[in-house]
C-alpha positions in Angstrom: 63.8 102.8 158.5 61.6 105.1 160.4 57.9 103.6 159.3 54.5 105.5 160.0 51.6 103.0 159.9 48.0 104.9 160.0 44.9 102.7 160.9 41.4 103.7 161.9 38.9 101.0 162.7 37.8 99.1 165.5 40.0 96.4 167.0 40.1 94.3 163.8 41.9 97.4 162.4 44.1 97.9 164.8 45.5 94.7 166.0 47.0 93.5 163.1 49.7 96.5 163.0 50.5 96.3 166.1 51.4 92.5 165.8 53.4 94.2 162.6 54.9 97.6 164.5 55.6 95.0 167.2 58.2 93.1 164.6 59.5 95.4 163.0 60.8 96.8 166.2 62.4 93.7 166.5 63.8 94.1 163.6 65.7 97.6 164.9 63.5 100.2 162.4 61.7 103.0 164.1 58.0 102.4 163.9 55.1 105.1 165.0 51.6 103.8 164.9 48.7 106.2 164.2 45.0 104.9 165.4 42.1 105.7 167.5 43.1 106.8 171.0 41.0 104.3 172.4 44.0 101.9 171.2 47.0 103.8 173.1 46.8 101.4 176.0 46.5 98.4 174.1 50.0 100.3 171.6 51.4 100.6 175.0 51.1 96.6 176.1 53.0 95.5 173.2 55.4 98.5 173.2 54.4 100.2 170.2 54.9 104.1 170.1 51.7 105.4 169.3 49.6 108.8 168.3 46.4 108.8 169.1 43.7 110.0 166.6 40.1 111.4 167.3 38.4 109.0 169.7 34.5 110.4 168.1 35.0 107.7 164.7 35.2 104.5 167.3 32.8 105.6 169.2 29.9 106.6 166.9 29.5 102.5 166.6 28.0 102.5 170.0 25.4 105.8 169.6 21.9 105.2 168.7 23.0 106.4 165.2 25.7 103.6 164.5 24.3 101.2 166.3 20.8 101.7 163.7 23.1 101.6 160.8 25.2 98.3 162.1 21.4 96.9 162.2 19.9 97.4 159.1 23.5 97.3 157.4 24.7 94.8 154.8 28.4 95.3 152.5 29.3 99.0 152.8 25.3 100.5 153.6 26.1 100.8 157.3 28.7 103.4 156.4 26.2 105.4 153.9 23.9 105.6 157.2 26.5 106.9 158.8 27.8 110.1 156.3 25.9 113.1 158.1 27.7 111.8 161.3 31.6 111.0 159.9 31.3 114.0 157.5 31.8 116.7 160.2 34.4 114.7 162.1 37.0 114.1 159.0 39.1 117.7 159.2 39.9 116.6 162.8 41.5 113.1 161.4 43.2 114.7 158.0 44.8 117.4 160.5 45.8 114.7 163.3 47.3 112.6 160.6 48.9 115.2 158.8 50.6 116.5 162.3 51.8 113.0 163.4 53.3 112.1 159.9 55.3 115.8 160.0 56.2 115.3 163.9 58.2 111.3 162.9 59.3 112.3 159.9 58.8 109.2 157.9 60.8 107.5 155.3 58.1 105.3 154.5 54.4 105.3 155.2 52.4 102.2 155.3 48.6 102.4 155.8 45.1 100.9 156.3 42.5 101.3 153.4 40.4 103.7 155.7 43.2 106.3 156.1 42.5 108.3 153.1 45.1 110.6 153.7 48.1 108.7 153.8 48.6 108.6 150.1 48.4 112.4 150.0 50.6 113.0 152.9 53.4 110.4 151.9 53.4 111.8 148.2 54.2 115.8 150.3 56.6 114.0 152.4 58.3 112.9 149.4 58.3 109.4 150.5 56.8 105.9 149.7 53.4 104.7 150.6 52.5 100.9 151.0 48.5 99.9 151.2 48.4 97.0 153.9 44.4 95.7 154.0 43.4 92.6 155.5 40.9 92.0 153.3 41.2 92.2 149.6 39.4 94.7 147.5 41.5 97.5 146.8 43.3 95.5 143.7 41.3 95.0 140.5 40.9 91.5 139.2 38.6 89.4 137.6 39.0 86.2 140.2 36.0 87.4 142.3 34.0 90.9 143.2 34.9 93.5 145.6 34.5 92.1 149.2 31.9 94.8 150.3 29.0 93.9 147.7 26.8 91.1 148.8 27.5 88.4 145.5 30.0 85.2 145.4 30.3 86.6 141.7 29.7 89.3 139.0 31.0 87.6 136.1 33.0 89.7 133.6 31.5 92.6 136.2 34.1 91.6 138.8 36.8 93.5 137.8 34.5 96.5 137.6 33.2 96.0 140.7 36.6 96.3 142.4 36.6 100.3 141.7 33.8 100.8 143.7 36.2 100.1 146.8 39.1 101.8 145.8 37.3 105.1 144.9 34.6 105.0 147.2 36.2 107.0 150.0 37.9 109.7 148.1 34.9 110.3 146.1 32.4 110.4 149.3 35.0 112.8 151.0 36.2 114.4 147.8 35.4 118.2 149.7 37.2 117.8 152.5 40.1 116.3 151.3 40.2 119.6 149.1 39.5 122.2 151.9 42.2 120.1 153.4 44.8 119.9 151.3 44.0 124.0 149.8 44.2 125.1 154.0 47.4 122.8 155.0 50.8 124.2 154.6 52.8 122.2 153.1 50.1 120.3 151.5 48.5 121.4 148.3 45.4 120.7 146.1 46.7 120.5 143.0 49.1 117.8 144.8 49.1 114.5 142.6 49.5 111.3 144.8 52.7 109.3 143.3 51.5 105.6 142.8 51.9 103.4 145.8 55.2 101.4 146.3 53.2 98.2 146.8 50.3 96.4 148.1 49.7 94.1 151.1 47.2 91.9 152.0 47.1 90.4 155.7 45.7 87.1 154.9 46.3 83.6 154.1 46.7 82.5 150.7 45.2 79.4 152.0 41.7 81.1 152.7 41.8 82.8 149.9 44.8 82.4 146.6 46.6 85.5 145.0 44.6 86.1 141.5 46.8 85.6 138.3 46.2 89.0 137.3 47.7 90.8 140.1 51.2 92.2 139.6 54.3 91.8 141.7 54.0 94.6 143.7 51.1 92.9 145.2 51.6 90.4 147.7 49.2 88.3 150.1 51.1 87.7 152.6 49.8 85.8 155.0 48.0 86.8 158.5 49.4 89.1 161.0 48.9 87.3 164.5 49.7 89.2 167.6 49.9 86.0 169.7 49.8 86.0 174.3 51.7 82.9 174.4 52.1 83.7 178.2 48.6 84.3 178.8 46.5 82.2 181.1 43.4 81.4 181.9 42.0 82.4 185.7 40.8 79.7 187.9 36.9 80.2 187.0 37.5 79.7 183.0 40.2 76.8 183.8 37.7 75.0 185.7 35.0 75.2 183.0 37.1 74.1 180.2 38.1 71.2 182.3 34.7 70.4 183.5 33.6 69.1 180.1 34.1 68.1 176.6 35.2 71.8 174.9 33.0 74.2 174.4 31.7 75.9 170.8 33.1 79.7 170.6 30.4 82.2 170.8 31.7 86.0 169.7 31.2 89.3 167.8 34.3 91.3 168.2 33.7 94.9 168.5 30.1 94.9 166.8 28.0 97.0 169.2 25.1 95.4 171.0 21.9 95.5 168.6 19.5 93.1 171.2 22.0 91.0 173.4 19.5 90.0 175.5 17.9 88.1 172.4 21.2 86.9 171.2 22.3 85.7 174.2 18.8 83.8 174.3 19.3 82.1 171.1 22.8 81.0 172.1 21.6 79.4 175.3 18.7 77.7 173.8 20.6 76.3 171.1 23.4 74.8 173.4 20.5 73.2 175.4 19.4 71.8 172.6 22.2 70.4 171.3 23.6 69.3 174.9 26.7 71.3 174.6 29.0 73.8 176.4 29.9 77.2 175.3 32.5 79.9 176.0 30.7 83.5 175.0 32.9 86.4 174.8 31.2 89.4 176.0 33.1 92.0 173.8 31.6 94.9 172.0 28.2 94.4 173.7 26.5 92.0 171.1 26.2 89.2 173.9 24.7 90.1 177.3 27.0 88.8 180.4 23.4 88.9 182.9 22.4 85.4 181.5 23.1 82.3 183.2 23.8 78.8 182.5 25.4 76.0 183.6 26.4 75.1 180.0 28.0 78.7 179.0 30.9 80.6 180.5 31.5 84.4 179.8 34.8 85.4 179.2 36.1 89.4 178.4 39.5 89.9 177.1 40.6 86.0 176.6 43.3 86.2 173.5 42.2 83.8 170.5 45.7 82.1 170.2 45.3 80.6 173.4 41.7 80.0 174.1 40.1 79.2 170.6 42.5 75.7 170.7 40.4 74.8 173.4 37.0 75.2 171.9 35.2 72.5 169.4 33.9 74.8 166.6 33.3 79.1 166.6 30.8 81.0 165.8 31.1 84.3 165.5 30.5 87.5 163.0 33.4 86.8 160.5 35.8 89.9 160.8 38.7 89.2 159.0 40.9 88.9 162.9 38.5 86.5 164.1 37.6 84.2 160.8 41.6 83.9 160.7 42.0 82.5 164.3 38.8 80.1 163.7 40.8 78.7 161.2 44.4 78.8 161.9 42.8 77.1 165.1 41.5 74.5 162.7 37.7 74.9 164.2 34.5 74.5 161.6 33.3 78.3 161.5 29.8 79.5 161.5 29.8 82.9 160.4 27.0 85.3 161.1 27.6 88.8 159.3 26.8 92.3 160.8 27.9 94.6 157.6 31.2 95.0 155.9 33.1 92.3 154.6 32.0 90.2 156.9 29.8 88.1 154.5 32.7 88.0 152.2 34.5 85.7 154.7 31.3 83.9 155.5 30.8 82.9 151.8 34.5 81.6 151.6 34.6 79.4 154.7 31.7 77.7 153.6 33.2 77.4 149.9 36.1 75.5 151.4 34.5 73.5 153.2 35.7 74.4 157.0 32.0 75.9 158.1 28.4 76.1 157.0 26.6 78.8 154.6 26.5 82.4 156.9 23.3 82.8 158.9 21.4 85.8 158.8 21.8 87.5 162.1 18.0 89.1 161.2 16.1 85.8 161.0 18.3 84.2 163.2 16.4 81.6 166.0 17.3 79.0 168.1 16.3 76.2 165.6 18.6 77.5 162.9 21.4 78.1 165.7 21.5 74.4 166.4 21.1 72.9 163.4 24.6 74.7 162.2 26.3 73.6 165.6 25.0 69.9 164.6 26.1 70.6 160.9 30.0 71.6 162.7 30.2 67.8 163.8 30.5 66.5 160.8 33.6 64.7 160.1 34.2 65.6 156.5 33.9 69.4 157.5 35.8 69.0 160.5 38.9 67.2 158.4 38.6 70.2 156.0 38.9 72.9 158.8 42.1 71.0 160.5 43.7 71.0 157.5 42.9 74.6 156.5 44.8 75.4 160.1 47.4 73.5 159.3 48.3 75.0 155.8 47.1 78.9 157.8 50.1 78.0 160.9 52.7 77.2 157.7 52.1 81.0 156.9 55.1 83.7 157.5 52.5 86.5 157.1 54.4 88.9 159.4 58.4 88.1 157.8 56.8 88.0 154.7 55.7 91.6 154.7 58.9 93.2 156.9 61.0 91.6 153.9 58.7 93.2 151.0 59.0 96.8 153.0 62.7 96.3 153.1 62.6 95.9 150.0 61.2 98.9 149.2 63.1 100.9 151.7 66.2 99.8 150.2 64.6 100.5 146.6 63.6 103.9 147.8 67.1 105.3 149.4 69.0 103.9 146.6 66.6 106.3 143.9 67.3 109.2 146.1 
């Protein structure tokens, strides 16, 4: 099969399809991968043919715009904040989108939540289109609410709630997909999108279970790990880890850097407190690398798989990439949201028992810090985490969906 995968996103977004372009290379079908150009290096480490798509949606996270909407953002708010800014960008992305799709010529079209124009450009193509998430949302059911609002439940609202999600985007962007589609050949907007082919979701069943009430065509498949089993650690970070008993994982992904300096502080002085070690990963800013400490080590670019094994417990913002190596590493979790569904995640560690309740990254302090890094000792939550990683490193998530899309690729040629 020749299958075009479109993502937009920051790293979180990204890395999960290429751990899945990566395989089904392996498995001989043609794969073309669609994200922000910031990702074509990254594509190009893992041998993933890639497009590149407008570089201004990642980096509006780091102006003084996104970085004010990341602060005062909780659920899906940040991305309200954000309209005036993404609204003049979008004709750029529908047109780059529409261009790579008609330059690979598809048979099949999988695609992140975000890219709202991979329905419309699969149903021109005449071919199917697969929703791969890796958080859920984007499936009505009355198990619990959609991800992005900030409550554990709604009740007999929860199924309602669930529309919010999957309407959202269109309905925000509901002009320009119409100037789009009325101004593209070969596209046009009177087009009706056919109904997708199936629905994947890129996490454990173990975190979180399929509901009864979605259908077959809906699968959870399990995560989508793009493991460095040959990466290793230089000299500096070897010699810390070895130095001590491991270290707590401090790190925040991609989320842009609000106050690191104060972050940073509250790290250090909760360590000290507690008499322990940390590893901080510098990432997307939200740490600052100037501090020093005898007790903390600052690492850029380590690879979960191999260096989360290593630590005693994480804390970190609770993307839906970094909550899944916590636990597949079998580490209590403390979670501490930016926006998103990141407090989705935080809610449902701490409902299984493998971390404590999410902290408030506004009220956060020192005192708070340490009491969850003494709470992550505890014996009962630490049993709970190891055997959440155990039941997570059963998963085939990656097999699991390659067999569903062959499914429908063999579906799909036999109907035409």
């Amino acid at each position: 099969m020749r299958i075009g995968i479109h993502t937009l996103g920051t790293r979180g977004d990204v890395q999960p399809y290429v751990a899945l372009a990566r395989s089904l290379k392996a498995r001989g079908h043609q794969v073309q991968l669609a994200a922000p150009v910031q990702f074509s290096e990254f594509a190009a480490d893992h041998g993933v043919s890639f497009r590149g798509l407008p570089a201004e949606f990642l980096a509006l996270l780091n102006t003084a715009e996104g970085k004010a909407a990341v602060a005062g953002g909780k659920g899906f708010s940040a991305g309200f904040k954000l309209l005036k800014e993404i609204r003049p960008l979008m004709r750029k992305l529908l047109d780059g989108e529409w261009q790579m799709a008609n330059d690979f010529s598809p048979n099949m079209i999988l695609y992140h939540p975000k890219s709202i124009a991979a329905p419309y450009i699969a149903s021109a193509l005449d071919v199917p289109h697969v929703l791969a998430s890796p958080v859920p949302g984007l499936t009505p059911t009355s198990a619990f609410p959609s991800p992005l609002l900030p409550f554990s439940s709604l009740g007999p609202f929860n199924r309602v709630s669930h529309s919010l999600a999957i309407h959202a985007a269109e309905l925000l962007f509901a002009r320009e997909l119409k100037a789009w589609r009325k101004g593209t050949p070969g596209l046009d907007d009177q087009l009706k999108r056919k109904s997708r082919a199936g629905t994947l979701y890129a996490y454990s069943p173990a975190v979180l279970p399929k509901p009864d009430d979605w259908g077959p065509d809906v699968l959870v498949t399990g995560y989508w790990f793009l493991d460095e089993p040959g990466w290793q650690p230089d000299p500096d970070l070897e010699a810390f880890l070895d130095a001590g008993p491991p270290p707590v994982y401090f790190g925040f992904g991609s989320m842009p850097g609000l106050d690191p300096e104060k972050m940073t502080g509250i790290i250090l002085d909760a360590l000290a407190v507690t008499d322990k070690r940390g590893l901080l990963a510098v990432g997307g800013g939200a740490i600052d690398p100037g501090k020093m400490s005898d007790r903390a080590f600052f690492v850029k670019g380590a690879p979960h798989d191999v260096l989360l094994p290593r630590a005693s417990a994480a804390v970190h913002h609770g993307g839906a990439g970094t909550t899944a190596a916590s636990l597949r590493a079998g580490l209590p979790t403390q979670i501490i949201p930016f926006f998103g569904d990141q407090p989705f995640w935080g809610r449902r560690v701490e409902y299984l028992g493998a971390g404590p309740a999410p902290l408030d990254r506004k009220t956060l302090n020192a005192p708070l810090l340490a009491q969850a890094l003494i709470a992550m000792d505890d014996p009962a939550m630490r049993s709970r985490a190891n055997a959440l990683g155990a039941a997570i490193r059963t998963d085939r998530g990656i097999e699991t969906a390659i067999d569903f899309l062959e499914r429908v690729g063999s579906r799909a040629s036999k109907a035409s």
